[in-house]
Each structure stands twice: as structure tokens, then as C-alpha cells.
N, C-alpha and C positions, 0 to 999 in steps of 0.2 A: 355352698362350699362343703364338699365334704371333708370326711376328719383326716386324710392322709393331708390335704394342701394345708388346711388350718394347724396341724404340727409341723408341715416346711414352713408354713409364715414365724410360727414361733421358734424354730430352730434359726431361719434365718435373723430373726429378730437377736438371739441371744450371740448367733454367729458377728454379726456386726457390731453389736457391745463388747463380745470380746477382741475383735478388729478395733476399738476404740482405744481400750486398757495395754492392747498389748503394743500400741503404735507411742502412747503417752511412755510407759516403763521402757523401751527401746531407746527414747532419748534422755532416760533420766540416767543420771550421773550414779556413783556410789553414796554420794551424801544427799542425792534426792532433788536436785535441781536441773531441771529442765534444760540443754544448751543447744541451741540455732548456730547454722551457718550466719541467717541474716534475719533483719529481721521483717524483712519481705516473707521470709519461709518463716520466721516465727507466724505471721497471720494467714497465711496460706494452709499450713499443718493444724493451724487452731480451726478454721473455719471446716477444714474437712473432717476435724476430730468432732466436731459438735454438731455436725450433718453426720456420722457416722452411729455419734450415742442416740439423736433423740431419733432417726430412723427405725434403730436398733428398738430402743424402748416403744415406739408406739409402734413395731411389729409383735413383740413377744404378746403385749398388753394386749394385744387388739385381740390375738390369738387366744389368748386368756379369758377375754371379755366372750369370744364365739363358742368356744366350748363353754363354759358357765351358763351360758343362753340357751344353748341347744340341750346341757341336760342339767338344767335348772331342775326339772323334777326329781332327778334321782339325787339330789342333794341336798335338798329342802330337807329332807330325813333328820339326815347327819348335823344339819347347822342347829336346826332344831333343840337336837337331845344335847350339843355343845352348851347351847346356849340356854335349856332347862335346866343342865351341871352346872354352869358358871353361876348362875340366879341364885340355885339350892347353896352352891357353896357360898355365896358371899351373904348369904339370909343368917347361916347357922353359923358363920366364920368371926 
């Protein structure tokens, strides 16, 4: 995979989470509660809202996970000296 598809996978991944949040606050009221036609569409809207978050998340993640893999080497650096800092401080803190 190259890097332009592996940031549409994570775009889409966040595009669908946001498709999630934004279908849940469209039917929430002023004081925060939820209201159904029925409650046929209450399990029908629940089932595509929770096929729509964990899709959403294991597209961002996954997309997450394939760059951190691919340039695992140029980051090794940086976690590195985070994590010689965090050591140093909490030795002397």
C-alpha cells in the first residue's frame, strides 16, 4: 500500500466516526436524550451506528498501525529520547 491510499483508509476511517457522532447528536434532544419514531428504528439506527463507529475505528487504527510499520525506523529516534526524558525525570523527580 502506498502512503496516499493508507491516509484515504485513515481519513475514511475518521470520516465514518464522524458519520457516527454526527447521526447519534442529530437525534439527541436539548436535554440530551435520544427520541425514535419506533422502536424498530431505535435498533435499526443503533445497529448501523455501531457498524458505522467500529468500521470507522478499525479503519483510522489500522491506517495508524501501516505507517508506524513502514516508518518504524525513523521513529525509533524520537520514542527513544521521550522515553530516556521520562526515565531521567522520574529518577531525579
Amino acid at each position: 500500500m502506498n502512503d496516499l491510499m493508507t491516509f484515504m483508509l485513515g481519513l475514511l476511517g475518521a470520516l465514518l466516526f464522524y458519520l457516527y457522532k454526527k447521526r447519534k447528536f442529530d437525534r439527541t434532544n436539548e436535554y440530551g436524550i435520544e427520541h425514535f419514531p419506533s422502536v424498530l428504528h431505535k435498533l435499526k439506527s443503533s445497529m448501523l451506528d455501531h457498524a458505522l463507529r467500529i468500521t470507522g475505528i478499525i479503519c483510522f487504527w489500522s491506517s495508524v498501525l501501516i505507517f508506524g510499520l513502514k516508518y518504524a525506523e525513523d521513529y525509533v529516534g524520537i520514542v527513544l529520547l521521550f522515553g530516556t526524558a521520562l526515565i531521567i525525570h522520574e529518577f531525579f523527580w
